[in-house]
C-alpha positions as CSV (number, residue, x, y, z in Angstrom):
1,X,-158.3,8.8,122.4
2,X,-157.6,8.5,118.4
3,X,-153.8,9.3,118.6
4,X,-151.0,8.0,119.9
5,X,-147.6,9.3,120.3
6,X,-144.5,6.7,121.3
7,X,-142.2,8.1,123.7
8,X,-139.1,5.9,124.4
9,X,-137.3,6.6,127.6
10,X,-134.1,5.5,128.7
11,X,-134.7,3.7,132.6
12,X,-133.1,7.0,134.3
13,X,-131.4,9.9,133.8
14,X,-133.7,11.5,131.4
15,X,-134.6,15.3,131.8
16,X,-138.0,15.6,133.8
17,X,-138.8,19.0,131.9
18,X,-138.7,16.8,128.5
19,X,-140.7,14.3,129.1
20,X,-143.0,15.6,132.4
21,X,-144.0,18.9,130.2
22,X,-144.5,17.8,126.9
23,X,-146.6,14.8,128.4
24,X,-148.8,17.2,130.5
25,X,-149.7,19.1,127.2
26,X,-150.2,16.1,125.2
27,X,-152.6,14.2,127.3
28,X,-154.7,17.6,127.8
29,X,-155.1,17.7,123.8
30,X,-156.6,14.0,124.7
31,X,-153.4,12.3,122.7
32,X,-152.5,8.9,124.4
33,X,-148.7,8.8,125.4
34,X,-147.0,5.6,125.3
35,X,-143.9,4.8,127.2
36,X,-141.1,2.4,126.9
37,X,-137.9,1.2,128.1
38,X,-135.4,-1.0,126.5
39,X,-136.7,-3.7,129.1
40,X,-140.5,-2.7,130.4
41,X,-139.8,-1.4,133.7
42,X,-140.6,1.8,134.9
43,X,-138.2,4.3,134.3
44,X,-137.0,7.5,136.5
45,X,-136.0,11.0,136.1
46,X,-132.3,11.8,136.4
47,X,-132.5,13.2,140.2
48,X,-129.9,15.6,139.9
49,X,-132.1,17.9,137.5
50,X,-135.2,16.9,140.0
51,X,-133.3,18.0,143.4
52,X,-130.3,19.9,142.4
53,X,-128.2,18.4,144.4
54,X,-124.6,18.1,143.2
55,X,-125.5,21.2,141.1
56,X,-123.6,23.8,143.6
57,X,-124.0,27.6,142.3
58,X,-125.5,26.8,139.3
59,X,-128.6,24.9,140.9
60,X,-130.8,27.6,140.3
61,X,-130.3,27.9,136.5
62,X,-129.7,24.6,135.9
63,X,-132.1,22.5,137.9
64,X,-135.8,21.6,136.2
65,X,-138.1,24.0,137.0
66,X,-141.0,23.5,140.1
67,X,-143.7,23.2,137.2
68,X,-141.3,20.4,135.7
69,X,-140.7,18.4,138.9
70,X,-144.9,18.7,139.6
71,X,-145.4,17.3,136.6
72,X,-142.8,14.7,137.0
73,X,-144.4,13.4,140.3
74,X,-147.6,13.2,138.4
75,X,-146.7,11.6,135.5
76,X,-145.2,8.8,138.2
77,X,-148.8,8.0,138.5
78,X,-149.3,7.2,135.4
79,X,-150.2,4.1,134.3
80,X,-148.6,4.0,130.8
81,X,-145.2,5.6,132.6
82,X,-145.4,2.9,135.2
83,X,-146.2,0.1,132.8
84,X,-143.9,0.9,129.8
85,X,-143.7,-1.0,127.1
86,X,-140.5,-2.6,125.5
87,X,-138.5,-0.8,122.9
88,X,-138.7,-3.6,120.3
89,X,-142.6,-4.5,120.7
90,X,-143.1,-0.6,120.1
91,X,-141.7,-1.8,116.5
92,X,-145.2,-4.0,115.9
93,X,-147.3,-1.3,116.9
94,X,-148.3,2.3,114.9
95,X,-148.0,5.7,116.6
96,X,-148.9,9.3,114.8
97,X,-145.9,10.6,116.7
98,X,-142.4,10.0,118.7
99,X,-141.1,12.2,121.1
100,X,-137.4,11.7,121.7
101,X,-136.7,13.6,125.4
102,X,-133.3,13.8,126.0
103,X,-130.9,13.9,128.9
104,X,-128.0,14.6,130.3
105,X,-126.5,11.5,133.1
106,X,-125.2,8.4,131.5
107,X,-128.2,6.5,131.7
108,X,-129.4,8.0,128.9
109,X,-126.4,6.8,126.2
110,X,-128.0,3.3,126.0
111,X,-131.2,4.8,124.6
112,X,-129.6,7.4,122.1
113,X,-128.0,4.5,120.9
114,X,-130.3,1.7,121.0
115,X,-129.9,-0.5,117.8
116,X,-134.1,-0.9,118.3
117,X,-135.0,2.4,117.7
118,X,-132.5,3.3,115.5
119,X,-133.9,0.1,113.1
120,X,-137.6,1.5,113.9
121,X,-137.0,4.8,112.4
122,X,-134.7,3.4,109.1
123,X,-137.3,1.1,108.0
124,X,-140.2,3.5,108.2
């Protein structure tokens, strides 16, 4: 694989469908995908939008989709996803791409607002 593509992820609550999909259609176009976390340890999916649950009526619209929670399960097998790097040693390192997945439970404020990545991207 030639190119890489950082993918920061907050350590839970991120939206399977944006980071499950995306990384299922990369890694078939033979792109490497690197994770990381603010502090190198495996991250995972905000489980509302992977079960539903607390959803009520609006479960069925607003829940990920099967395809999305497949690929989520897969992409736990993954050994860049299981063995993220840290957000500040992805600063030393060069990537073609970033994909910024977002979110919706409060786990994922710490990573829109990381000081790391928002340094990474001003000095490029």
């Amino acid at each position: 694989m030639n190119k890489k593509i950082l993918t920061p992820i907050p350590l839970y609550g991120f939206d399977p469908s944006e980071v499950a999909i995306p990384w299922i259609q990369i890694m078939k176009n033979n792109i490497e995908v690197v994770f990381a976390t603010l502090s190198d340890k495996k991250a995972t999916a905000d489980n509302i939008m992977l079960t539903g649950k607390k959803l009520g009526f609006w479960k069925f619209i607003l829940q990920a989709r099967k395809d999305a929670v497949d690929a989520y399960y897969e992409l736990e097998k993954n050994e860049s996803f299981c063995n993220p790097i840290k957000y500040v040693d992805a600063q030393e390192l060069n990537f073609d791409a970033v994909l910024l997945p977002g979110g919706h439970d409060k786990g994922v404020k710490g990573y829109l607002e990381s000081k790391v990545l928002i340094l990474k991207q001003k000095n490029q």
